[in-house]
N, C-alpha and C positions, 0 to 999 in steps of 0.2 A: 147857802152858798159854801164853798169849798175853796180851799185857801188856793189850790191846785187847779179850778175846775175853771172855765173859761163860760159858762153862762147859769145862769141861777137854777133853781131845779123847784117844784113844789110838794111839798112833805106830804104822804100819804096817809091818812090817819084814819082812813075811812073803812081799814079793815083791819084785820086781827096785829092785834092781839084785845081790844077793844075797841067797841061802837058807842063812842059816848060824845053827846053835842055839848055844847055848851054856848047861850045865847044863841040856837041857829044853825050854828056850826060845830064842824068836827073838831074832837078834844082832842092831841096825843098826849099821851106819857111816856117816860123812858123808854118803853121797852116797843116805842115804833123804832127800831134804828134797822131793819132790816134793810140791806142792798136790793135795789131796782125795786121791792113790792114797797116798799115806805121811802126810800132815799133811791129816787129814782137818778139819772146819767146827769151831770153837769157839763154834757157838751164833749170836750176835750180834756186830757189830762197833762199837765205840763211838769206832772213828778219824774224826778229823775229812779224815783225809788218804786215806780212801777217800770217792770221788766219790758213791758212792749215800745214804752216810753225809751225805756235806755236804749232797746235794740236799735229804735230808729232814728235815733238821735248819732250813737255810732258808725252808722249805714248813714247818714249824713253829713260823717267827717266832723261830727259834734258840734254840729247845728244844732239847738235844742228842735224836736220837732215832735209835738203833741199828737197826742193818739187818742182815740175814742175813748173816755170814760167809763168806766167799769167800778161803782163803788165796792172798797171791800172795808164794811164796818163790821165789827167783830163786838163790841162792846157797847151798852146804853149809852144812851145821853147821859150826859152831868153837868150841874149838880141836881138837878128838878126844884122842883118846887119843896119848900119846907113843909106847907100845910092844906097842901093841897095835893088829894088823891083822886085820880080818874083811873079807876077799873082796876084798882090796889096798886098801883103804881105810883109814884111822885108824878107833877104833870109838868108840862114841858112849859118854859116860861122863855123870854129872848137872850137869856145870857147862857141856855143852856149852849156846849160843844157836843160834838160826837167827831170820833179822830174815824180816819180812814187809814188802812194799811200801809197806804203807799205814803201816810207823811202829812195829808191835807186836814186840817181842819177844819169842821161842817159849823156851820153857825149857821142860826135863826137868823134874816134879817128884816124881817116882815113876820112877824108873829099873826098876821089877821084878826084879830082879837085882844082890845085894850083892854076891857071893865069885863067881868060877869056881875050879875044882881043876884045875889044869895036871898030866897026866901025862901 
């Protein structure tokens, strides 16, 4: 979810930069933060600090008035995982963030996966 973003979105881990499951399911690590192929649209954006956002908000008489999402993450998640590496990455665990351009904060809020069994 995005601090910005007016509906949930689901993490894409199922392609690159690795393919790795864990119990069943797909693993991410840091380095899924890519816009729309791993951090797909939250809907609407209600950042004042995305441009299409402000234009329409002013063309509103400054209404705030939300536009279509458009993630722009630039940087990994953080912090990852301490001891835990999927595909040489740190792996993604629910406290990790990833910031968006425009000011939002991405949070896990549904990680799908509690426990792995190391054998």
């Amino acid at each position: 979810m995005c601090t910005f973003g007016m509906a949930p979105a689901v993490l894409n881990c199922a392609i690159p930069p690795t393919l790795v499951t864990a119990g069943g399911l797909p693993a991410a690590n840091i380095e899924h933060f890519a816009p729309i192929i791993n951090i797909p649209t939250f809907g609407m954006c209600e950042s004042l600090a995305n441009p299409e956002v402000a234009s329409a908000t002013a063309a509103a008489l400054g209404t705030l008035t939300p536009m279509p999402c458009v993630p722009v993450t630039v940087d990994p998640w953080a912090p990852g995982a301490v001891s835990v590496v999927i595909g040489g990455a740190p792996a993604l665990h629910d406290a990790c963030m990833c910031t968006c351009a425009w000011g939002g904060e991405i949070s896990i809020t549904n990680p799908g996966q509690f426990e792995v069994e190391v054998t």
